[in-house]
N, C-alpha and C positions, 0 to 999 in steps of 0.2 A: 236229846239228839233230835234233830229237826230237819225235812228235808228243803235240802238249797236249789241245786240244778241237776241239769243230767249232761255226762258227756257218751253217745253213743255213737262210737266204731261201728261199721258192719261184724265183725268179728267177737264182741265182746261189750255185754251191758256193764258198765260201772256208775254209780250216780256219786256226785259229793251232795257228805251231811255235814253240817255244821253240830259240831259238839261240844258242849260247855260255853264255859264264855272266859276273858282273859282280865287283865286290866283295863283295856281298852274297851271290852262290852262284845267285844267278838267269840267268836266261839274258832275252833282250831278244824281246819277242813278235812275230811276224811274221806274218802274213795275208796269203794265199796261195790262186793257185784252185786248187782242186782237182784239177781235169782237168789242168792245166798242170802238174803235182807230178806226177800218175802218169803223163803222158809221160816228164817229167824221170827220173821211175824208171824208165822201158824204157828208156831210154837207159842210164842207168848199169849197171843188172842186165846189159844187154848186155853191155858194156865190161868189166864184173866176168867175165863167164861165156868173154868173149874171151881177157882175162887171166890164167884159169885156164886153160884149152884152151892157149896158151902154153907153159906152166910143164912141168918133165919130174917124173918122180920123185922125182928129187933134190935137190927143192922143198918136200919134203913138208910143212914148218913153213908157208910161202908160201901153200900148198895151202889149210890148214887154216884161214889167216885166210880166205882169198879166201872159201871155202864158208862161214864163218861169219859172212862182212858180206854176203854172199850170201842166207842166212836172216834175216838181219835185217832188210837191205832191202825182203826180199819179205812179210816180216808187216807192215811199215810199209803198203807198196802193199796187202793185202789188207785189213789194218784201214780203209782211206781208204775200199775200194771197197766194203767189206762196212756200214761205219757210217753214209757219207758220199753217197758217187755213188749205190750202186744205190738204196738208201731216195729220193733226190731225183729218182732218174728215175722210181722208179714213183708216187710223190707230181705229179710232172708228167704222167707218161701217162694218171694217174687225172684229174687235173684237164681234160686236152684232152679223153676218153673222157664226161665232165661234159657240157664246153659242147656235143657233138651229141645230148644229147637235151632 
């Protein structure tokens, strides 16, 4: 699953992912909250970082996937938070900071 766009409402973060792929080489679009996708990332980042702490030495190939879905994971989750979340939160903080005056 890979991130595509973002559609942001005032109201509510949803981004579409692209997932899988078809006949045609497309993957099928999904729309998804936001916030609920970057839990979902702490959760796996964890899992991932659990998985490596696991591993010994003599894992080393193992190693080097884990660390590398490890950085990918987390530019996905920074991209979301950097393009998507914080832009919407301070678009909403500006708008309540609005209605008291």
């Amino acid at each position: 699953m890979g991130f595509m766009s973002s559609t942001l409402p005032a109201s509510s973060l949803t981004i579409q992912l692209e997932e899988g792929s078809n006949a045609q080489g497309k993957g099928r679009a999904v729309q998804k909250d936001a916030i609920a996708l970057l839990k979902e990332d702490h959760v796996k980042v964890r899992g991932l970082l659990d998985e490596l702490e696991k591993t010994t030495e003599k894992a080393k190939s193992r190693r080097e996937e884990l660390l590398q879905e490890i950085e990918r994971e987390l530019k996905i989750h920074t991209t979301i938070e950097e393009q998507i979340f914080y832009p919407a939160f301070r678009e909403a903080a500006e708008k309540k900071d609005d209605r008291k005056l």
